[in-house]
C-alpha positions as CSV (number, residue, x, y, z in Angstrom):
1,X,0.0,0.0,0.0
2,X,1.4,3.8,-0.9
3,X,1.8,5.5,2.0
4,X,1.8,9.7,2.1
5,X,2.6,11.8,4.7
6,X,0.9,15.6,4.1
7,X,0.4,18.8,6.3
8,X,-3.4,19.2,4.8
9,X,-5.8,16.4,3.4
10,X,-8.9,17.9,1.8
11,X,-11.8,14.9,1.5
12,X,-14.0,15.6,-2.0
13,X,-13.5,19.0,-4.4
14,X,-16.7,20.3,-5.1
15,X,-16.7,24.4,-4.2
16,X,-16.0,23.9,-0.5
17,X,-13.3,21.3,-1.2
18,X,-11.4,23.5,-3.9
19,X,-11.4,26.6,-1.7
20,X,-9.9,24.6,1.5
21,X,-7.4,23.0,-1.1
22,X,-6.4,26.5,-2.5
23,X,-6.2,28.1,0.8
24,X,-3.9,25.5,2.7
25,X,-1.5,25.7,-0.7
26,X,-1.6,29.4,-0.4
27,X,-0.5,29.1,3.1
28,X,2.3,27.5,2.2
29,X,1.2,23.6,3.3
30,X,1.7,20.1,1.3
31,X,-2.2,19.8,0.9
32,X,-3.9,16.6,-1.4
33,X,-7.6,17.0,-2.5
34,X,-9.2,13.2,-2.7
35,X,-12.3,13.1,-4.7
36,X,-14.3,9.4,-5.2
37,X,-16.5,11.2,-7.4
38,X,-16.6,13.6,-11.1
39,X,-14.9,16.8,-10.8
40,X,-17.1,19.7,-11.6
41,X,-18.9,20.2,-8.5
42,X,-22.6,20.1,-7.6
43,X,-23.9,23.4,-8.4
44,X,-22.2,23.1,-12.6
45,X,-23.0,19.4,-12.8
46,X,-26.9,19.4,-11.0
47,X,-27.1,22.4,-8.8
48,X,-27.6,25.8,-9.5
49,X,-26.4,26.6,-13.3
50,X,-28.5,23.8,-15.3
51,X,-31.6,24.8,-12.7
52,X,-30.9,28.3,-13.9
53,X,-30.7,27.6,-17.8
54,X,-33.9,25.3,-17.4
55,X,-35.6,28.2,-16.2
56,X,-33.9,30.7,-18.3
57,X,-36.1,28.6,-20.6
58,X,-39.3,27.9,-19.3
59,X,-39.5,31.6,-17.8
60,X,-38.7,33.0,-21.6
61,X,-41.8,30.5,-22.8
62,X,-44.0,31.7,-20.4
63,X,-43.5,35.6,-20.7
64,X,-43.8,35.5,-24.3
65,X,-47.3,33.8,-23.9
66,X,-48.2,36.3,-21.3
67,X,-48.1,38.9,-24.0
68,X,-51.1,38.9,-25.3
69,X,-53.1,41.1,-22.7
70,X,-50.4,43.6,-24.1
71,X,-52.0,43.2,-27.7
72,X,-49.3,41.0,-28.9
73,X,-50.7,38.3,-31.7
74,X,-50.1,34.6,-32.0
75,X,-47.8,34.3,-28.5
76,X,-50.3,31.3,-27.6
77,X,-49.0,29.5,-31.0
78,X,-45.6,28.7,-29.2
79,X,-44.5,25.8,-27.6
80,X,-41.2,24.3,-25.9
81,X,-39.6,21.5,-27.6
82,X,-38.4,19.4,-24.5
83,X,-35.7,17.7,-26.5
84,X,-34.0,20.5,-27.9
85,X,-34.5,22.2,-24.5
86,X,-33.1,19.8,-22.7
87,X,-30.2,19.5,-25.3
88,X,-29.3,23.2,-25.0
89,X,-29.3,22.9,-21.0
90,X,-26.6,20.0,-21.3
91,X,-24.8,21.8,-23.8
92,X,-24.8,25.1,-21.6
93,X,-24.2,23.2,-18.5
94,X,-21.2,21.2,-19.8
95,X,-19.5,25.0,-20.8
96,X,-20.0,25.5,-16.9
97,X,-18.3,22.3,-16.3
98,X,-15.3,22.7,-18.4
99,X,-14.0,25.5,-16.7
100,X,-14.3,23.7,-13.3
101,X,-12.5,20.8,-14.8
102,X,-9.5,23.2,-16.3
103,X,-9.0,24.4,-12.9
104,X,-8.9,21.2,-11.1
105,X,-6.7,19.8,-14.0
106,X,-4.2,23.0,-13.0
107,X,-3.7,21.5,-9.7
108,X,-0.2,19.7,-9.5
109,X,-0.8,15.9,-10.5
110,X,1.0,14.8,-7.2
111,X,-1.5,16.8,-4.7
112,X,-5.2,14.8,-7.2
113,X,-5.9,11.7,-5.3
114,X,-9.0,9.7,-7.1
115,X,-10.4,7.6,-5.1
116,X,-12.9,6.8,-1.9
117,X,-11.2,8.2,1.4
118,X,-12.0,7.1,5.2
119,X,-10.8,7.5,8.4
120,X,-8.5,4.4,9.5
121,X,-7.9,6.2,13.1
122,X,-6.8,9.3,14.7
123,X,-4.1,9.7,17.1
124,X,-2.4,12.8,18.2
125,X,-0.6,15.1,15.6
126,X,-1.9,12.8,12.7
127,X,-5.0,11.2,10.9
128,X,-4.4,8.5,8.7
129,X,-7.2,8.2,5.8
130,X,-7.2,4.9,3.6
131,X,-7.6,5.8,-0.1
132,X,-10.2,2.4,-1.5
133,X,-7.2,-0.2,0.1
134,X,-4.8,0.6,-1.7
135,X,-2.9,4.4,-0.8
136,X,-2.7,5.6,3.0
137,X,-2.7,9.2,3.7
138,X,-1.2,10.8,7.0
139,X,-2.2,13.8,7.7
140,X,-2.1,16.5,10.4
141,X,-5.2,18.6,9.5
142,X,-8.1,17.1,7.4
143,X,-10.6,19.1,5.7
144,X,-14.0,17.7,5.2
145,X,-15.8,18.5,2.1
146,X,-17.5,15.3,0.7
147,X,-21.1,17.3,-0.5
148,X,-24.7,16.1,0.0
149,X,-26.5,13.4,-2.1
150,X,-30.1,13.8,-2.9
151,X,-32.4,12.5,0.1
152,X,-35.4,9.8,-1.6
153,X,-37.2,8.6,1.3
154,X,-38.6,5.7,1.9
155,X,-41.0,4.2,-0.3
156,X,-40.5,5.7,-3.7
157,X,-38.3,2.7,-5.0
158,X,-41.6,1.1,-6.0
159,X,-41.7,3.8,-8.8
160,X,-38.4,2.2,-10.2
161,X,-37.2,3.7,-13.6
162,X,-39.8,6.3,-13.3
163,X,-38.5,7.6,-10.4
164,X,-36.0,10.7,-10.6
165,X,-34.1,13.1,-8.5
166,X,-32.3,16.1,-9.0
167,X,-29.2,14.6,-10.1
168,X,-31.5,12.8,-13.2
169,X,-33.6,15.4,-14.3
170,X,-30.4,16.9,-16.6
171,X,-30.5,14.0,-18.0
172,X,-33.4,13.1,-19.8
173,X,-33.5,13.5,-23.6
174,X,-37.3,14.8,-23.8
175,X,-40.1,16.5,-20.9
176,X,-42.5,14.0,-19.6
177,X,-46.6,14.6,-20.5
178,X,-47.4,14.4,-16.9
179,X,-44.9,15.0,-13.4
180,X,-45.4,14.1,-9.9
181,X,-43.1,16.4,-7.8
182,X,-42.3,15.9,-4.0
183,X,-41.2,18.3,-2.1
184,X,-41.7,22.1,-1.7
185,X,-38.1,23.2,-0.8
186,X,-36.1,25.3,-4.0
187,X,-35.4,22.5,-5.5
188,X,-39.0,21.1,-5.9
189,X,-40.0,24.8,-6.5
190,X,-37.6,25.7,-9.6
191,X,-37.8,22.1,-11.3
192,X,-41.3,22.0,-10.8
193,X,-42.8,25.2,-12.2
194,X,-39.7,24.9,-14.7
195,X,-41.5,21.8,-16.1
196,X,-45.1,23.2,-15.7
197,X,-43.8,26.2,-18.2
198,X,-42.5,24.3,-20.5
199,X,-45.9,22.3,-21.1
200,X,-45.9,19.4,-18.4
201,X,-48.5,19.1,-16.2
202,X,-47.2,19.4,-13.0
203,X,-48.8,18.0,-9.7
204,X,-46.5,19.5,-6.6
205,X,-46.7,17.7,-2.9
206,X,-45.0,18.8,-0.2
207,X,-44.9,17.6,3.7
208,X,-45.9,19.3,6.8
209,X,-47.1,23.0,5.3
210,X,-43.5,23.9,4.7
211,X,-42.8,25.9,1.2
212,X,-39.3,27.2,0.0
213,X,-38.0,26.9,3.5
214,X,-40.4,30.3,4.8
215,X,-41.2,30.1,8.0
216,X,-43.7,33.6,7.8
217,X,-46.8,32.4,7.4
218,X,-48.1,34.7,5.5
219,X,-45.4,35.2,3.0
220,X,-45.3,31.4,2.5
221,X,-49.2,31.5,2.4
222,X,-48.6,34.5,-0.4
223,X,-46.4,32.4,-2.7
224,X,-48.7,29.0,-2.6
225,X,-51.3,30.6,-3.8
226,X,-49.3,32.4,-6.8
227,X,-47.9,29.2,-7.8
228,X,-51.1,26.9,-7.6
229,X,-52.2,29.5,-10.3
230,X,-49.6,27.7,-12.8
231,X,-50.0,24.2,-11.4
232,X,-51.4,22.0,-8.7
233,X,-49.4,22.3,-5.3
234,X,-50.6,21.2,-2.3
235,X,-47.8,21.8,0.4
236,X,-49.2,19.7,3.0
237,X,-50.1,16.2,0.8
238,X,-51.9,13.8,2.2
239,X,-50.7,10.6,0.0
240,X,-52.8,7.3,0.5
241,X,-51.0,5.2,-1.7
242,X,-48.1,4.9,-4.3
243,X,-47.9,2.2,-6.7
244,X,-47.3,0.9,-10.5
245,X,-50.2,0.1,-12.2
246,X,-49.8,-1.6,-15.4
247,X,-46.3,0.0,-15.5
248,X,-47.5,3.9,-14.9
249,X,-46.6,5.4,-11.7
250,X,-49.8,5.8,-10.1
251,X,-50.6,8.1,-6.8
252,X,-54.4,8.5,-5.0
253,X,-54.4,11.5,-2.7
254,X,-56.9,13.7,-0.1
255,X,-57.0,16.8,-2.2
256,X,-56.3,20.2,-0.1
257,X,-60.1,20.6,-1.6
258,X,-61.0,17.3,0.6
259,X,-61.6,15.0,-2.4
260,X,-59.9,11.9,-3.1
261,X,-58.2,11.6,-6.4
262,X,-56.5,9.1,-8.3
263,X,-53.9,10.4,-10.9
264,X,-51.2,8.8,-13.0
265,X,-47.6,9.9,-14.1
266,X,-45.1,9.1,-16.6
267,X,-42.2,10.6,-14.0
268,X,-42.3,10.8,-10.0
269,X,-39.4,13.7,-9.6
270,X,-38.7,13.3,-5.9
271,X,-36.9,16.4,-4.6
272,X,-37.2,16.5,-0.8
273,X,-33.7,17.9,-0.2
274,X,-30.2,16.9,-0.1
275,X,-28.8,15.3,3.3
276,X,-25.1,15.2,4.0
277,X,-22.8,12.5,2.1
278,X,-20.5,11.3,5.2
279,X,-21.5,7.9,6.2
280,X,-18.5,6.8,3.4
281,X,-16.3,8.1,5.8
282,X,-16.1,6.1,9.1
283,X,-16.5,9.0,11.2
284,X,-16.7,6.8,14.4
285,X,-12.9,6.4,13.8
286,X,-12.0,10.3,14.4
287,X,-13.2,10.8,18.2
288,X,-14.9,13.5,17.5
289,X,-18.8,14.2,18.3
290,X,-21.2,13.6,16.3
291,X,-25.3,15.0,16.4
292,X,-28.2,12.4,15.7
293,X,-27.7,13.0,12.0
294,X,-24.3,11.6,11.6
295,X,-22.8,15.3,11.1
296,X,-19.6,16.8,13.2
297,X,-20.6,19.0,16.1
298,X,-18.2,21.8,14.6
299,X,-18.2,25.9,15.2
300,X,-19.1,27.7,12.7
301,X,-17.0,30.8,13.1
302,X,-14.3,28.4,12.7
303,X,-15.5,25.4,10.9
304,X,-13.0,23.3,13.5
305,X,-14.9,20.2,14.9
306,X,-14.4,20.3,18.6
307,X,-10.7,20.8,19.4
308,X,-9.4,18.6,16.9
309,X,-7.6,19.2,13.6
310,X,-10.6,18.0,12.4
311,X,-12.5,20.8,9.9
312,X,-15.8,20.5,8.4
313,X,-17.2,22.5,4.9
314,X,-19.8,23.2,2.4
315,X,-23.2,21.2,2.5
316,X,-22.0,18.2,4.1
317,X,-21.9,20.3,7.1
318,X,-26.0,20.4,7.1
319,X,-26.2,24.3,8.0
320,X,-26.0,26.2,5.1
321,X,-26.5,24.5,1.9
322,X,-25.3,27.2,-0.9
323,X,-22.5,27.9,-3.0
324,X,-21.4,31.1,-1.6
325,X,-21.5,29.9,1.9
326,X,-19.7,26.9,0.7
327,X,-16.9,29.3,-0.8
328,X,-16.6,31.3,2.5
329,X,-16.6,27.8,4.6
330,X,-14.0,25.9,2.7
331,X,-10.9,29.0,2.7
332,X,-12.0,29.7,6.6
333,X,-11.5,25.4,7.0
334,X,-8.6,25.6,4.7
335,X,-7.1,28.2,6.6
336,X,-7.6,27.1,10.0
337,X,-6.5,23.2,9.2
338,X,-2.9,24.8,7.6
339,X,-2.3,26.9,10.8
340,X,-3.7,24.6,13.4
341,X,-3.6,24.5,16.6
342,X,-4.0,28.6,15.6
343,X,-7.3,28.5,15.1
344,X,-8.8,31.8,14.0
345,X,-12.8,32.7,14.4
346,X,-14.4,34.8,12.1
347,X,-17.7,36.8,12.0
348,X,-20.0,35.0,9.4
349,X,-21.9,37.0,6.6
350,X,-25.3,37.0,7.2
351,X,-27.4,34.1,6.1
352,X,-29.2,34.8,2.9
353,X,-30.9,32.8,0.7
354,X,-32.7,32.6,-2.7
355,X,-35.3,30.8,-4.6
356,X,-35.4,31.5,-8.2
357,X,-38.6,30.0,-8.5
358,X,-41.4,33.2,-9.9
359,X,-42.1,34.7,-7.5
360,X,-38.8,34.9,-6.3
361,X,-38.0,33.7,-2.7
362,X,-35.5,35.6,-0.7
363,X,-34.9,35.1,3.5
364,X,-32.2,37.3,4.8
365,X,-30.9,37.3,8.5
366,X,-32.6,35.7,11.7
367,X,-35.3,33.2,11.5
368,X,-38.7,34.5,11.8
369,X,-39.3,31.2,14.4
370,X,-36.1,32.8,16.1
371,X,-37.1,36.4,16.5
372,X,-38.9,37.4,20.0
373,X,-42.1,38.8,18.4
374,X,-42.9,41.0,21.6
375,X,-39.2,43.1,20.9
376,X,-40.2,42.7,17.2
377,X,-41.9,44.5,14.4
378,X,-42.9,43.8,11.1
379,X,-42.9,46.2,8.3
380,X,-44.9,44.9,5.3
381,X,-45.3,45.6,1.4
382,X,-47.3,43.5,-0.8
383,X,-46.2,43.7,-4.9
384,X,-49.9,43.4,-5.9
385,X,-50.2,47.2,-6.1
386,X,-46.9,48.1,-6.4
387,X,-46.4,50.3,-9.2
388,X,-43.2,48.9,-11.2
389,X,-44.5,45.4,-10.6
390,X,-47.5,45.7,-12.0
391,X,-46.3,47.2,-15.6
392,X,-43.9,44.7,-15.8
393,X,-47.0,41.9,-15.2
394,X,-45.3,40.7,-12.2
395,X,-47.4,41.8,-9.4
396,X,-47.8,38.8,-6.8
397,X,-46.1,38.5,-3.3
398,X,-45.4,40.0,-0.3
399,X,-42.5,41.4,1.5
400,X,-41.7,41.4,5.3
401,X,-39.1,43.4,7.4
402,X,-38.4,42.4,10.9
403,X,-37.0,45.0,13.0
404,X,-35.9,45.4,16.3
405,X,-39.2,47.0,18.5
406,X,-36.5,49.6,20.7
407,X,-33.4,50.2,18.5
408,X,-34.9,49.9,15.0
409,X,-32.0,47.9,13.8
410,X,-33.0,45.7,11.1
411,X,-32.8,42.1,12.1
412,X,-34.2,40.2,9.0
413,X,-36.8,40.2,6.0
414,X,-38.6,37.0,4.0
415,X,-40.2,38.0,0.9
416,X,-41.7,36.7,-2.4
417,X,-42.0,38.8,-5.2
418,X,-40.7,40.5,-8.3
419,X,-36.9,40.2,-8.4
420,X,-36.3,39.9,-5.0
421,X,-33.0,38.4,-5.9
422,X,-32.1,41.7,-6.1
423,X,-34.1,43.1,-3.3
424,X,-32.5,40.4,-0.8
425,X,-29.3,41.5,-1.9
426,X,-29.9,45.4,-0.3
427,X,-31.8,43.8,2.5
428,X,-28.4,41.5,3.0
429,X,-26.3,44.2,2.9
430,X,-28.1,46.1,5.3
431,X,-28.3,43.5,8.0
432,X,-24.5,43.2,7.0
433,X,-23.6,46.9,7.9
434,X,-26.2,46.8,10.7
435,X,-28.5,49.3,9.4
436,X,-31.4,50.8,11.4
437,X,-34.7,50.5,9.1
438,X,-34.0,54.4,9.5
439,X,-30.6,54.4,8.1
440,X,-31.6,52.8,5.3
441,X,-35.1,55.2,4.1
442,X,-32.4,58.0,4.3
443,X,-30.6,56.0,1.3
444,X,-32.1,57.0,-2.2
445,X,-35.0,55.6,-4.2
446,X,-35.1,55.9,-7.7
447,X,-39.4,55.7,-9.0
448,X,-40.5,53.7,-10.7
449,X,-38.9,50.6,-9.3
450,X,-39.6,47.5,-8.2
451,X,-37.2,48.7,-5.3
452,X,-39.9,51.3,-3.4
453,X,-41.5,47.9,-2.3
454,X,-38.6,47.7,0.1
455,X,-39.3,51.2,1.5
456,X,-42.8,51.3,1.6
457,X,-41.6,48.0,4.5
458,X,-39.5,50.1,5.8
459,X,-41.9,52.9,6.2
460,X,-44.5,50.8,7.9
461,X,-41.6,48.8,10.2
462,X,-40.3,52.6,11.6
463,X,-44.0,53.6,11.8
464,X,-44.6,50.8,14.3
465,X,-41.1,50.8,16.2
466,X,-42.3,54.7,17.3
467,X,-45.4,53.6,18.2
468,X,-43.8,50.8,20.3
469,X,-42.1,53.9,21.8
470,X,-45.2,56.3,22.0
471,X,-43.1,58.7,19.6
472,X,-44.2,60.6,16.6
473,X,-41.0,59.5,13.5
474,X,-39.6,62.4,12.4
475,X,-40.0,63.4,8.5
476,X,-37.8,61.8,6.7
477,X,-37.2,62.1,2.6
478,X,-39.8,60.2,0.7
479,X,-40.4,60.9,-3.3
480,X,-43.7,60.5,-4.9
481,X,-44.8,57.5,-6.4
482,X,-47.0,54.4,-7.5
């Protein structure tokens, strides 16, 4: 067996893996990246840029057939080709993939290991990793980075070929006539609706209420109903029985109307979230604690797992599942394994989050189940009657601002609307610089944007932290508009 003795061992090189890699080279440390898997990482290969040009797609279908209250003729004529659709999305996606590929294929051919890693044991000053039997690694930091895997639970294998998850759906060489969907998390969200505009009839169930990950009630309630005007969605399914019936996927339900249906498929798409890919890796060999899912107990203003040389990264970590958090995760890991025992603690960016699903989902800062709703207020703006929304056609959702009752400091915001991708971003910053709700209607507003939505919030969030304090707000600069 080749044995290797190294100062940094990064375990899989998806985004969180390549930035530890890079940063414990940059530091100066003999660092190996081990990957069992393709290189080209999650978010190029299934993740977020394929999701992205399949929508880029269906969106571009369904605004040109949403012309015709404008007076445009003969938008209803066109259709998608799901073939030729999917074609382009592969084609586009594998562009995405290259690049990721060239970089990885820079790295020095010594410091690539191919190949399934796990932990043999750790002792002090060293781990030793076996590479499949036949190459042991020593090293004195370890960085993991291994990803998550799509989460099917139980039950759905009786679908068999017609069952698909996120990691198929690029895949297929035409659109199915008809879609089950399960789940109402992004993924479901964007894939579903991204099917329903491109002609396939889409039924949507999700578990327990939950939808896109809101936890405001009324936001979330906001965005079902938008979306069940595209397809049917019923976020909290009641499913009686799954089974194959003459070789058709075949589901009877409780209808959110109260009926009991029987409908039939030619895919089940089952997108209930990703769960971390770790079991591989014989944690039970490190010593360190583990939670009741498997996953290091770890700090994340460190990314260190208790006090060992021991570093976690990136959505294996089961904390914050997106690509720029997996950036920021893997150089702080990265860092801190090439230094340790320094170990340095940083301040974390705020958590922020987007679904690209229309409307747009954006939740920025604290949970709303997290805030103390007697020291907080809630400034609200709904995009139904907001002017720039409803020229451009897009007039659905809501928007709420949490605030602190006394101090007015911003503390977080969930929204769906009209390019909130862009509205979460201001919000983000905000909460980023630690903006009063105050500081921020002193910034300019241009008219007629989509942007005023945020201020009206704001607006009614200052209104009811000086009532909170039995004061009268003082004037502040406002400019006319719709």
């Amino acid at each position: 067996m080749k044995k290797e003795r190294v100062d940094v061992a990064v375990i899989g090189a998806g985004t969180a893996g390549m930035s530890a890699f890079r940063a414990a080279r940059a530091a100066g440390k003999r660092a190996v990246l081990i990957e069992a898997g393709e290189f080209g990482t999650t978010c190029a290969r299934v993740g977020c840029m394929p999701s992205k040009l399949l929508l880029a797609a269906a969106n571009g279908l369904h605004d040109a057939q949403a012309l015709a209250p404008r007076g445009i003729e003969g938008t209803h004529a066109l259709e998608a080709n799901g073939a030729q659709v999917l074609d382009y999305v592969r084609r586009e996606r594998d562009h995405f993939v290259k690049g990721i590929i060239e970089e990885t294929d820079s790295f020095p051919a010594d410091c690539v290991i191919r190949g399934r890693a796990r932990f043999e044991k750790s002792a002090a000053g060293h781990h030793v990793l076996s590479i499949d039997e036949t190459q042991r690694i020593e090293a004195t930091s370890v960085v993991i980075a291994t990803g998550a895997r799509p989460a099917v639970p139980d039950g759905f294998d009786v679908f068999g070929d017609c069952l698909l998850t996120s990691d198929d759906v690029f895949e297929l060489k035409t659109l199915p006539k008809r879609a089950a969907v399960f789940g109402g998390g992004p993924i479901a969200l964007e894939l579903g609706q991204a099917f329903a505009r491109l002609g396939v009839e889409v039924f949507m169930f999700g578990k327990g209420g939950r939808v896109a990950a809101l936890s405001d009630t009324l936001v979330r309630d906001a965005l079902t109903a938008t979306l069940r005007d595209e397809f049917y969605f019923d976020p909290d399914a009641r499913i009686e029985a799954m089974s194959m019936q003459d070789g058709v996927p075949t589901i009877r339900f409780k209808s959110f109307d109260g009926a009991t249906r029987t409908e039939q498929f030619d895919t089940v798409l089952v997108a209930t979230g990703r769960a971390p890919d770790l079991k591989p890796l014989r944690l039970e060999n490190t010593g360190i604690a583990l939670n009741d899912k498997g996953v290091p107990l770890f700090d994340e203003t460190s990314m260190q797992c208790g006090d060992s040389s021991i570093f976690i990264a990136g959505d294996c970590d089961g904390t914050r599942p997106w690509l720029s958090d997996a950036a920021d995760e893997g150089k702080l890991a990265g860092d801190n394994a090439a230094h340790f025992p320094d170990v340095q603690h940083v301040k974390r960016k705020v958590p922020f989050a987007i679904v690209f699903s229309e409307p747009q989902v954006a939740i920025v800062g604290a949970s709303y189940d997290d805030l103390d709703k007697q020291m907080t207020v809630t400034g609200s703006a709904s995009f139904e009657t907001q002017g720039r929304s409803r020229v451009m056609r897009q007039n659905h959702g809501l928007l709420h601002v949490y605030a602190d009752a006394k101090t007015g400091k911003l503390r977080g915001a969930q929204a769906c609307g009209p390019v909130v991708e862009h509205l979460g971003h201001l919000l983000a910053w905000a909460l980023q610089l630690e903006l009063t709700v105050e500081d921020m209607l002193k910034l300019p507003f241009y008219h007629p944007v989509v942007e005023e939505g945020v201020r009206t919030a704001l607006k009614d969030a200052n209104r009811k932290c000086y009532e909170e304090r039995a004061q009268t707000p003082p004037a502040l600069p406002t400019a006319a508009g719709c």
